[in-house]
KEMI-432693 format. One record per residue (C-alpha): residue in one letter; residue number from 0; x, y, z. Coordinates in pm, 1 decimal. Layout:
// residues N
{a; NUM; {X; Y; Z}}
...
***
This chain:
// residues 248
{x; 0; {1327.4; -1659.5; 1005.8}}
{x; 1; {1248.0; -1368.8; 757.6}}
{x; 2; {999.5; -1094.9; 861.5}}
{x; 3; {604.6; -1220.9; 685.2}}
{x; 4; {682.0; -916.3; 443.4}}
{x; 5; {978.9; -1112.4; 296.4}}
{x; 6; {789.7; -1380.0; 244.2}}
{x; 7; {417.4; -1325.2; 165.0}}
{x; 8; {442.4; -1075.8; -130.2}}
{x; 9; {474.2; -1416.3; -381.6}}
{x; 10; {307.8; -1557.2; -688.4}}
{x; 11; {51.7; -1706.1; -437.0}}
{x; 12; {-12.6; -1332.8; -324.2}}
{x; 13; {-106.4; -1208.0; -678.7}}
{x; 14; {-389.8; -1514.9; -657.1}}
{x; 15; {-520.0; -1453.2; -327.6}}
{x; 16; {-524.2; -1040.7; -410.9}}
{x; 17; {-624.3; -1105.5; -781.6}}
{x; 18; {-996.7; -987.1; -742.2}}
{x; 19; {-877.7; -624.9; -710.4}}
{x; 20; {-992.2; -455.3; -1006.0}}
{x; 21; {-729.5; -241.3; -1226.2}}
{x; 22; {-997.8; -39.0; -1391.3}}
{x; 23; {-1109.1; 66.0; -1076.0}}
{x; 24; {-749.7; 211.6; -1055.3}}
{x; 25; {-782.6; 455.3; -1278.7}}
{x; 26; {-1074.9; 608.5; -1124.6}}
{x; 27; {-947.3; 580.1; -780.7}}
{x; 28; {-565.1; 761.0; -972.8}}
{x; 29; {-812.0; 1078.4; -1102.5}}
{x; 30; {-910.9; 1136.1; -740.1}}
{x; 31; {-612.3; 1138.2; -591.0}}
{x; 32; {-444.0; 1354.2; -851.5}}
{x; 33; {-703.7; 1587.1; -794.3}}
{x; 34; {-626.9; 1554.5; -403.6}}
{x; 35; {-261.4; 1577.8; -467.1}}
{x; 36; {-290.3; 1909.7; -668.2}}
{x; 37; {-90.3; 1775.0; -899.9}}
{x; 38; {-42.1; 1928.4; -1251.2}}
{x; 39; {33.1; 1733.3; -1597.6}}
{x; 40; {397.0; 1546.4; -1542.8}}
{x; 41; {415.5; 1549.2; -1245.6}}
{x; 42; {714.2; 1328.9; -1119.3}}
{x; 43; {536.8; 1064.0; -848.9}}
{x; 44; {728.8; 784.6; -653.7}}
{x; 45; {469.3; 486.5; -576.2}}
{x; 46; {552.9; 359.1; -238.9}}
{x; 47; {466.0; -65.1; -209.0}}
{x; 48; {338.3; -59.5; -545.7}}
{x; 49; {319.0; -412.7; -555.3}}
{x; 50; {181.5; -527.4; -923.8}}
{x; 51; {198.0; -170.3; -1027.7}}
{x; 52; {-193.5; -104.5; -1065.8}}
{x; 53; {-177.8; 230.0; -924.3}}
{x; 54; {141.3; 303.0; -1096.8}}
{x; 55; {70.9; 221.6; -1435.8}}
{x; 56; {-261.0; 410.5; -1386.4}}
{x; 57; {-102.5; 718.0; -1306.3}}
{x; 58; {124.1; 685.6; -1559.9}}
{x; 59; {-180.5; 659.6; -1782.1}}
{x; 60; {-282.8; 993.8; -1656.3}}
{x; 61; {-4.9; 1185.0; -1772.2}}
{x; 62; {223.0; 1185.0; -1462.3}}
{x; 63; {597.2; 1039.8; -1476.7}}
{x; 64; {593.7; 749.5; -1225.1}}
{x; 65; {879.2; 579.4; -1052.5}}
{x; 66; {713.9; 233.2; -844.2}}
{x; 67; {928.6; 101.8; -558.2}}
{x; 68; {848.5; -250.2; -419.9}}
{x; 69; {1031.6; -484.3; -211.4}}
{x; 70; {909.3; -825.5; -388.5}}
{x; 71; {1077.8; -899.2; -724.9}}
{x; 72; {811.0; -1072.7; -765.4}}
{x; 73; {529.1; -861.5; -781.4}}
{x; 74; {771.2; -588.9; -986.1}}
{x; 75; {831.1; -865.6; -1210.6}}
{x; 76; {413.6; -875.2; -1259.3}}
{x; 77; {428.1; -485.3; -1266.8}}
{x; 78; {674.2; -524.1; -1575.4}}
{x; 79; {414.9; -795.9; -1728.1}}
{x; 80; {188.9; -505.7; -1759.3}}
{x; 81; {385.2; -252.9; -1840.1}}
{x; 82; {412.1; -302.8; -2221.4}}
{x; 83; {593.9; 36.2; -2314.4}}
{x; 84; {817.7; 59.0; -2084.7}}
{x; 85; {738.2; 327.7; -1965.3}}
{x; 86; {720.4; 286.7; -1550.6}}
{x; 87; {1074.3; 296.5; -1362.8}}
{x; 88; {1040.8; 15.3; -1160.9}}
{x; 89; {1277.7; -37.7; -849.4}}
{x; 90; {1315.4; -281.1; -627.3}}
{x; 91; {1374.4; -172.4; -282.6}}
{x; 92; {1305.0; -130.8; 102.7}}
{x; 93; {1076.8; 179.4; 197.0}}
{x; 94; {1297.0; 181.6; 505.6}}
{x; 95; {1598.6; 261.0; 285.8}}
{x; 96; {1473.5; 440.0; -61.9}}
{x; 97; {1784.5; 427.2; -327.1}}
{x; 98; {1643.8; 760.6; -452.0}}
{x; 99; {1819.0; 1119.4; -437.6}}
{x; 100; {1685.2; 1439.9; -206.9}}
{x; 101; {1439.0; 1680.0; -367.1}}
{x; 102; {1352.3; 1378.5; -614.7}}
{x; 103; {938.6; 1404.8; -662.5}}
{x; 104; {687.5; 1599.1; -688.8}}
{x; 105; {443.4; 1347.2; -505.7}}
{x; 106; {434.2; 1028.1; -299.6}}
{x; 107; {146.4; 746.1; -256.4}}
{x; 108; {158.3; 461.3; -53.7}}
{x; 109; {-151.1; 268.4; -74.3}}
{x; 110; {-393.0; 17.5; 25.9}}
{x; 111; {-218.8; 1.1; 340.5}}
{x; 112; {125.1; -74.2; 240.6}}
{x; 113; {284.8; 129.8; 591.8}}
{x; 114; {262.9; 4.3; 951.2}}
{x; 115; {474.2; -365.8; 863.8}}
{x; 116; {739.3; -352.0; 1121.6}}
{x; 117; {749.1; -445.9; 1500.0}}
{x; 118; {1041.7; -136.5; 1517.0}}
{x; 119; {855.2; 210.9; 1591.9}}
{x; 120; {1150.3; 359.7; 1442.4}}
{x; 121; {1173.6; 217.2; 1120.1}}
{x; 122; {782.6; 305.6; 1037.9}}
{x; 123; {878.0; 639.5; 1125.0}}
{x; 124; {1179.2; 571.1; 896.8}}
{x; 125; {937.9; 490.3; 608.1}}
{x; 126; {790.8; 893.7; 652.9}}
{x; 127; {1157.0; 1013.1; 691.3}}
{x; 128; {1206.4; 911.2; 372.8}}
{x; 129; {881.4; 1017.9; 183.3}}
{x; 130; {998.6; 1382.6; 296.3}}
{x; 131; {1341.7; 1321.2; 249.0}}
{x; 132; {1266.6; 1248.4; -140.3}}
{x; 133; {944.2; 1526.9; -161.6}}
{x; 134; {1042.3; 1859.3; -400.0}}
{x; 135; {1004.5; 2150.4; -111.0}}
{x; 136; {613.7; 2165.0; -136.1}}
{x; 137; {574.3; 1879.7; -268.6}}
{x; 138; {234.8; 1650.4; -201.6}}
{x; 139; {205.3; 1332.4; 2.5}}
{x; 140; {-106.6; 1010.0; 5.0}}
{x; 141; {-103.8; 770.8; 280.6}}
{x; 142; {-391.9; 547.8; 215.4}}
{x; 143; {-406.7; 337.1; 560.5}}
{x; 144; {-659.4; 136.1; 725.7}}
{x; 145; {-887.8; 283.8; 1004.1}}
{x; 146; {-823.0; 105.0; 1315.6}}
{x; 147; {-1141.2; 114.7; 1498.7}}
{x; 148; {-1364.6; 15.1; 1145.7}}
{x; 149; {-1124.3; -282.9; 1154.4}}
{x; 150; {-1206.1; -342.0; 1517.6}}
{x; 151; {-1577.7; -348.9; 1486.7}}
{x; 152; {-1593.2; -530.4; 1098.6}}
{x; 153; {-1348.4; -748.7; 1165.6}}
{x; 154; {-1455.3; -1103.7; 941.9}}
{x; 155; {-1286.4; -1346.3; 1167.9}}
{x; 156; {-1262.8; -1634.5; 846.7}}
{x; 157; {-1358.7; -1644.9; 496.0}}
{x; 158; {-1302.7; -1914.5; 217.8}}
{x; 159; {-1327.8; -1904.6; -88.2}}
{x; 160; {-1166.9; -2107.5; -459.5}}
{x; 161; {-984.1; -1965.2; -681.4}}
{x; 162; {-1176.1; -2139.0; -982.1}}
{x; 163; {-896.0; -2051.1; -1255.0}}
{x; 164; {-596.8; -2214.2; -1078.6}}
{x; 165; {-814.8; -2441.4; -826.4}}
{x; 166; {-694.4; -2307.1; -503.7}}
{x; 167; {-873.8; -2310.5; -185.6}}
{x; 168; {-804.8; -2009.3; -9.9}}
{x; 169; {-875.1; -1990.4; 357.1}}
{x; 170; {-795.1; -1615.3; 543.4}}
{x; 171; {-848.2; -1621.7; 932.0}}
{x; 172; {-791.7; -1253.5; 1094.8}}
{x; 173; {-753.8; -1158.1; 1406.5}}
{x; 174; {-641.2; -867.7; 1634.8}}
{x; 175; {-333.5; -929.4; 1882.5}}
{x; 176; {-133.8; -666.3; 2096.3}}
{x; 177; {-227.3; -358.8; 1854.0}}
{x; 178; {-160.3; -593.6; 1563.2}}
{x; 179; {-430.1; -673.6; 1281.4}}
{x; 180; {-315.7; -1029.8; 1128.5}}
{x; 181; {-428.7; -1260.7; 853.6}}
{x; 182; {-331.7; -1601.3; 791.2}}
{x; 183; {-355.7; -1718.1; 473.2}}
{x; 184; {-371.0; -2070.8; 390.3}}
{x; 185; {-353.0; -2183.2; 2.6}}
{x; 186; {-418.6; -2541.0; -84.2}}
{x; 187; {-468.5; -2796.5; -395.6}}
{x; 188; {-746.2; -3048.1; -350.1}}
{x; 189; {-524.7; -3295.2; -518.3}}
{x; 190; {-221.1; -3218.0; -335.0}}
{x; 191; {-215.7; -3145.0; 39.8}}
{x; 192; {137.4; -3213.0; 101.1}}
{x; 193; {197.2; -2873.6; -126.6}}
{x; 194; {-55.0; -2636.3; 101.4}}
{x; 195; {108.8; -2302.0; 189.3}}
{x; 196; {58.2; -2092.2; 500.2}}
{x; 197; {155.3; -1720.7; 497.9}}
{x; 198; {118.3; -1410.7; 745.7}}
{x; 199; {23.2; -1095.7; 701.3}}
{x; 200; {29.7; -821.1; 1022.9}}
{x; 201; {-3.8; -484.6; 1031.2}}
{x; 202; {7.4; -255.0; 1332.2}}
{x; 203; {-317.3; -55.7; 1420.9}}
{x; 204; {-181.7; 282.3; 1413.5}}
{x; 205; {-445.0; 587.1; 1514.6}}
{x; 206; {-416.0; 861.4; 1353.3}}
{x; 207; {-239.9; 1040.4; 1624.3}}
{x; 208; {17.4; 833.7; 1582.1}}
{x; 209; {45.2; 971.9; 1198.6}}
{x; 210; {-6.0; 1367.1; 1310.7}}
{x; 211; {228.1; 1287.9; 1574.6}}
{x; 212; {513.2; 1172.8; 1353.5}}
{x; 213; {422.5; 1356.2; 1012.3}}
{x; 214; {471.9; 1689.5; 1202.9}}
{x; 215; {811.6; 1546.6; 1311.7}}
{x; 216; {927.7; 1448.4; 985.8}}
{x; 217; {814.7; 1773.4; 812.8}}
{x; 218; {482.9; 1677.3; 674.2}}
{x; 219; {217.1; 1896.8; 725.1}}
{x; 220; {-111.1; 1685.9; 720.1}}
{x; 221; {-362.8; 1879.4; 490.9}}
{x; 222; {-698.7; 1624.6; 525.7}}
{x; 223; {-820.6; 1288.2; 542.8}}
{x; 224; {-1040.9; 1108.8; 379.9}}
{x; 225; {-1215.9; 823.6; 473.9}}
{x; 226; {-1283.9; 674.6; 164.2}}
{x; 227; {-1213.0; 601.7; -221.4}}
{x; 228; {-1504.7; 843.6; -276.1}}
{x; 229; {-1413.5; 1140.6; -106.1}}
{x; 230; {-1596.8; 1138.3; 194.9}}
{x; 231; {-1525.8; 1313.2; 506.8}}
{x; 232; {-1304.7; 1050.2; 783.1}}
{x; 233; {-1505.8; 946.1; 1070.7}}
{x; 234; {-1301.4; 772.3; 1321.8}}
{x; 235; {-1610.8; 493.5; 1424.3}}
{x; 236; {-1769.6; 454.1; 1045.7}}
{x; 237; {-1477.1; 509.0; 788.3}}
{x; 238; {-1307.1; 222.8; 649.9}}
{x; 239; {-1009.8; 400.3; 546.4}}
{x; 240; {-776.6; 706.4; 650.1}}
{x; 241; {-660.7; 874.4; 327.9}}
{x; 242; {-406.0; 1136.7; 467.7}}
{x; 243; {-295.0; 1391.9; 213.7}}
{x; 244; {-80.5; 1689.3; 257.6}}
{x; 245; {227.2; 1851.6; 154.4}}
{x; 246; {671.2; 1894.4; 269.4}}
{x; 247; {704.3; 2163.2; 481.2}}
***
């Protein structure tokens, strides 16, 4: 059977994820340019950039972006909305990047697009290669989820439909063996016989586990944020852990 990341990043994942705003994106790109130190052109490698909403905003902002997704799918979504052209858009594992040493000026991975595979090694694989493709001095952004905020918000089922395509979407999450999961179930009130269940899982990694393993890989964590916003990570209250530092 194929690992859930092989199989959940489909055209039913860009309806279930739809209500994510891409004008937000911009705002959210300003910040972390600013966080990044990043000047005009910069070269930037978007790590899981999925439909490209981050991408194409930092493209927007002046910076030369290269997006690197497994699903041909979503890259295929990313292209929809990238009328000029003007994104390099590659499809490819973050376990094995098809790009050149000394490539980028910056790396992003966001919205918790790290932490997919049961293999210690090849998450620390994923960081291998984000240094492995930095410029010496060159700026890194992990945007990951905060383990214990997921712990004590955790929204055990929601359901909701999708009133343009007439989906009922139905998300139960749970926590098992250091693993956050969500199963998704999508289904057509006029045709049961063509409901779809998916899995998402992601492993609850502290962030000892990242300044364990950054220092290792020679990335020297900077700060962390533990929101959109700016504000200052606390390990009980913040919802996310927004790592940002530089190749050492």
């Amino acid at each position: 059977m194929k690992p859930w990341y092989e199989q959940s990043f489909g055209s039913d994942y860009m309806i279930v994820y739809k209500h994510r705003d891409w004008n937000n994106a911009s705002q959210e790109v300003r910040k972390m340019a600013q966080w990044l130190e990043l000047p005009e052109g910069a070269s930037i490698l978007d790590v899981g950039c999925g439909m490209g909403r981050h991408a194409l905003a930092l493209n927007g902002a002046g910076f030369a972006v290269t997006g690197l997704d497994l699903s041909e799918t979503l890259l295929d979504e990313a292209k929809k909305h990238d009328i000029e052209g003007s994104v390099e858009w590659v499809q490819g594992d973050m376990r094995q990047f098809p790009f050149s040493d000394s490539t980028y000026d910056a790396t992003v991975n966001l919205f918790t697009s790290f932490g997919y595979f049961s293999v210690e090694e090849d998450n620390v694989k994923v960081l291998r290669n984000i240094r492995r493709v930095l410029k010496e001095g060159g700026s890194f952004l992990i945007d990951f989820l905060n383990p214990n905020y997921v712990a004590n918000n955790l929204v055990p089922r929601s359901e909701r439909l999708d009133e343009e395509s007439g989906l009922t979407i139905v998300e139960v999450r749970t926590i098992v063996d250091g693993w956050v999961q969500k199963e998704i179930t999508v289904s057509e009130s006029n045709d049961t016989e063509r409901t779809r269940q998916y899995l998402e899982r992601v492993r609850l990694l502290p962030l000892e586990w990242f300044e364990q393993h950054l220092v290792k890989e020679g990335l020297g964590l900077a700060v962390v944020y533990g929101n959109y916003d700016g504000s200052a990570y606390d390990r009980e209250h913040s919802p996310r852990m927004i790592m940002v530092g530089k190749a050492q």
